[in-house]
Structure formats: structure tokens, C-alpha cells
C-alpha positions in Angstrom: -68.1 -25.9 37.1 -68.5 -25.9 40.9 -66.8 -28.1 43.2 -69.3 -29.6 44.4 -70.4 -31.3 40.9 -70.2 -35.0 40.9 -68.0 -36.4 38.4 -67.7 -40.3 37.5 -64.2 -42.0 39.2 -63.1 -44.7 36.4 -60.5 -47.2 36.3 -57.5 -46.7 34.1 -59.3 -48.2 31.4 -62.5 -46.3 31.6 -64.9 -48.1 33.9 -67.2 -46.5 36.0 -66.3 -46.8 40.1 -68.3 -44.5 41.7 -69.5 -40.8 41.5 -67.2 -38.2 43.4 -67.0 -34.3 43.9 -65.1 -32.5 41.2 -63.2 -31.6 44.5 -62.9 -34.8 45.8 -61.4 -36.0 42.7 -58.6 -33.2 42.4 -57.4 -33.5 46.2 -56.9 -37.0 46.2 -56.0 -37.9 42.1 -58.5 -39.5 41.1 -58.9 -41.0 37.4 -62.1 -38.9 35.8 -63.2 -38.3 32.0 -62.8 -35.4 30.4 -63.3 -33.7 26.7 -60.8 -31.7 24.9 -61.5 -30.0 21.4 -59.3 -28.4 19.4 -60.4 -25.9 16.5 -58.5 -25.8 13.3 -58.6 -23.5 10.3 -57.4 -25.8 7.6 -57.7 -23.3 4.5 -55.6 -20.7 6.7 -53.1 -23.2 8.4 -54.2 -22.2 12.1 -54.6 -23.8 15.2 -56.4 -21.8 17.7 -55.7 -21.8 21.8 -58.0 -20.2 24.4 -56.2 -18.0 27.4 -57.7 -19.0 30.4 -59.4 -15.9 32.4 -57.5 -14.6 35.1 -60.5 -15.7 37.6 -59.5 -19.7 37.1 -58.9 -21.5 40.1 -56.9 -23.7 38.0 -53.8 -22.3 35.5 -55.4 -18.9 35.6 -53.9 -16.9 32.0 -52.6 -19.8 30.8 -53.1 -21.0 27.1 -54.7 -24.0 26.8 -57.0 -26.2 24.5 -59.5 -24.3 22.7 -62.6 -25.5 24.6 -62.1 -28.1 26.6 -64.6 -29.6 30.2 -65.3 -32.2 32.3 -67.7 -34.8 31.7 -70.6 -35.0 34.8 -71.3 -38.5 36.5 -73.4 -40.0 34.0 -72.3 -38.5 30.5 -70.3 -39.7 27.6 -68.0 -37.4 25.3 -70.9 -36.6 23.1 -72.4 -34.7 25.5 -68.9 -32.5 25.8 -69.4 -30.9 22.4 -71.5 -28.5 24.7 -68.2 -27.2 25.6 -67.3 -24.9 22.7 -70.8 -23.4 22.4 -70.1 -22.7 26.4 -66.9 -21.0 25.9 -66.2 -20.0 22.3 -69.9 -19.5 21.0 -69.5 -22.4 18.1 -71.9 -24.7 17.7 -70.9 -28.3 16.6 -72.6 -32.1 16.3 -70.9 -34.2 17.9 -70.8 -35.8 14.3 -69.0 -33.3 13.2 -65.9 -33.7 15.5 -63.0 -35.5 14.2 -61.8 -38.2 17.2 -57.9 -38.6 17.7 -58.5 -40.9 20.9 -58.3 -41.1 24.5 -54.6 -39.5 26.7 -54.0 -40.7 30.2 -53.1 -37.5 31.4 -51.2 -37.2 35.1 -50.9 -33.6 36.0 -49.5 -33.3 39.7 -48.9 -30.1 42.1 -49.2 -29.6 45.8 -52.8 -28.2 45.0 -54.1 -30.4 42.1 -53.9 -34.0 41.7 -55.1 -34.1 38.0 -55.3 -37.9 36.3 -58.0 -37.6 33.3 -59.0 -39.9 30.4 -58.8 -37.5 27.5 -61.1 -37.7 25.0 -59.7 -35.7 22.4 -61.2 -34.1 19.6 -60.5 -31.6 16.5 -63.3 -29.5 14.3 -62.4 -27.3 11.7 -64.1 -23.6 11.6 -63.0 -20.7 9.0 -64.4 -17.8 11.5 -62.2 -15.1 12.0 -61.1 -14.8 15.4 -62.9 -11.8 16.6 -66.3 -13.5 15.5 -65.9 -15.9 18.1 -68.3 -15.6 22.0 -66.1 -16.0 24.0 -67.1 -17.2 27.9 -65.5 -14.1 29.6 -65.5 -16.0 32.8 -64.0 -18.7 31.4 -61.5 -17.4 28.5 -59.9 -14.0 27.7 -59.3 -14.4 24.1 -58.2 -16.9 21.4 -54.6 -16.9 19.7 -53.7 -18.5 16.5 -50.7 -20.5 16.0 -49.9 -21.5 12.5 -49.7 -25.6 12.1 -46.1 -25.7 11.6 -45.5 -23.3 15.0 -47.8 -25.5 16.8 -46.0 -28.5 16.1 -43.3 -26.9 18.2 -45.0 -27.8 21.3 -44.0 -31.0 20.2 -40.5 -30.8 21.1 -38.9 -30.8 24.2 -36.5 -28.1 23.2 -38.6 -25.2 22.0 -39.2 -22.2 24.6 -40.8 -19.9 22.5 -43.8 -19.8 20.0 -44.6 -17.2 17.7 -48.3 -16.6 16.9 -49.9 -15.8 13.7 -50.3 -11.7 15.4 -46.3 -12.1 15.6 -46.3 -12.5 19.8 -43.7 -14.1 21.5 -45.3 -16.8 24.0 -43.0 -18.5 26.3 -44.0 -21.9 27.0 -44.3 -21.1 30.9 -47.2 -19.5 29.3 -48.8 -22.8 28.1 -51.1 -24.9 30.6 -48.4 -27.6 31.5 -49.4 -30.4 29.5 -46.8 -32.8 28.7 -44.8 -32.8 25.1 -46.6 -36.5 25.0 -49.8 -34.5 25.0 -48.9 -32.3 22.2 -48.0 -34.8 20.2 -51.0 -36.9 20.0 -53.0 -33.6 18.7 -50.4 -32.9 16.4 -50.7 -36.5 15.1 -54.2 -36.2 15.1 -54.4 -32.8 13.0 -51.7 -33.9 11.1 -54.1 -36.9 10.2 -57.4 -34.7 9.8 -55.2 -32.8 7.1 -54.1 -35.8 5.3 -58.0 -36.7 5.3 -59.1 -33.5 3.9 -56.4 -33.2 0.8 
């Protein structure tokens, strides 16, 4: 996405103010929509993170949500599903998305004031992960973290993770979400799992 695209600045609660660069909105921290979507393997116990290429402006090589965008001036979350076709090569309906609800997320550095309105998803998907497209501009490769390691995130003590291919990641590795963040998706699969059993 280019700078220069206009996103939609919202209220706290979601109301559209007024349409602002994707730039304009990072220097000076303003509230904007975004979509997140997890993919699951629920028959093999997996949850799988993207690695961000090394050319992001943003978190460059960092792990991070599996396929994951902002939403233009003018869209709603359905239209984010475009997201993991984008950047993973899997196509989903919006219908087929599981919703787990909306985080307030406040990420803040000297070069990024980041507040977005989450809207967080989950699909399920049995491909293997070297079937996947990936977006080579976008992300290097997808690791899979069994559901039990992911839940890790979710504490504030745990430095390391151990993927499914046995490599140590340290959590300086992870995009800098916070452990509230975590949480909510670990909730949310823990919920989608409940529904499926």
C-alpha cells in the first residue's frame, strides 16, 4: 500500500471523521480500521504466522499475523478478505471467516504512531505450508506454531517459542503487539475449536 492511499480517520468507536493519507494517519496517530486474519490448521493443531519481507517500511522480518491490511476510505472488513489471496494465495468468503471482534490497538515509536480498530478474524485451511503463494514483496515465508506454543504469546513471561520445524524464535522476533493482543486471538481460536468439536 502506498502512502499516499486514503484511509478513513474514525472515532474510538468506529465512526467515520474524515479520509486521510495512510501517511498522514501514522505521523500523527490517528484512529483507522484495519483487518487481521489468522489461519488455523485445526486437524494438525497449528497456527500459522507470516515473516514480514525484509523490504517493509514497517517491522521489516518480523513475524506477524498471517495476512493482515488496511481497510481504504470507503470499505468495510468484508472487503479485507482480499488480504490473504494478496499475500498467501488463499482464497476465502468473507462468510467463511470466523469473527473474534474488534482490538483497540496503540502501537507507538518515534516513527509510527499506530492506533487501529482491529477487526480480527480466523479461517481454518489444511494446506501444507509450502502450497501456500506467498506475496514475496510482502512476506518471506510462513511458520507454524502448534496451538499450545502459540498460547505462549499470551504470557508476559515467555521469551522464546518453539515452532512446529523445532526453531527457536525470540519474541524480539514477533511484531510488538501487546500480550492483550495475543490473547484475544487465543480466545478467539480457542472458541473456533470449542465450535468445531
Amino acid at each position: 500500500m502506498s502512502e499516499s492511499e486514503q484511509l478513513m480517520v474514525v472515532d474510538i468507536s468506529g465512526r467515520p471523521l474524515y479520509r486521510a493519507t495512510r501517511q498522514t494517519v501514522h505521523t500523527e496517530g490517528l484512529w483507522h480500521e484495519t483487518f487481521h486474519c489468522f489461519v488455523i490448521d485445526l486437524e494438525k493443531g497449528h497456527v500459522l504466522l507470516q515473516q514480514r519481507a525484509k523490504q517493509k517500511k514497517d517491522f521489516p522480518e518480523l513475524l506477524d499475523i498471517t495476512a493482515a491490511g488496511h481497510l481504504l476510505a470507503g470499505e468495510t472488513p468484508a472487503e479485507g478478505v482480499r488480504e490473504l489471496k494478496e499475500e498467501i494465495g488463499l482464497v476465502r468468503a468473507f462468510e467463511d471467516l470466523y469473527p473474534i471482534g474488534v482490538f483497540l490497538e496503540e502501537l507507538m515509536f518515534p516513527d509510527l504512531l499506530d492506533r487501529e480498530r482491529v477487526h480480527l478474524f480466523i479461517t481454518d485451511s489444511p494446506e501444507p505450508l509450502h502450497r501456500y503463494v506467498l506475496q514475496t514483496t510482502e512476506v518471506s515465508r510462513l511458520v507454524a506454531f502448534s496451538f499450545s506454543e502459540f498460547a505462549r504469546l499470551t504470557e508476559d513471561g515467555t521469551d522464546e517459542l518453539v515452532t512446529v520445524g523445532q526453531e527457536i524464535i525470540r519474541r524480539d522476533q514477533f511484531v510488538p503487539h501487546p500480550v492483550s493482543y495475543w490473547r484475544k486471538v487465543n480466545e478467539g481460536i480457542r472458541a473456533y475449536r470449542a465450535r468445531k468439536t
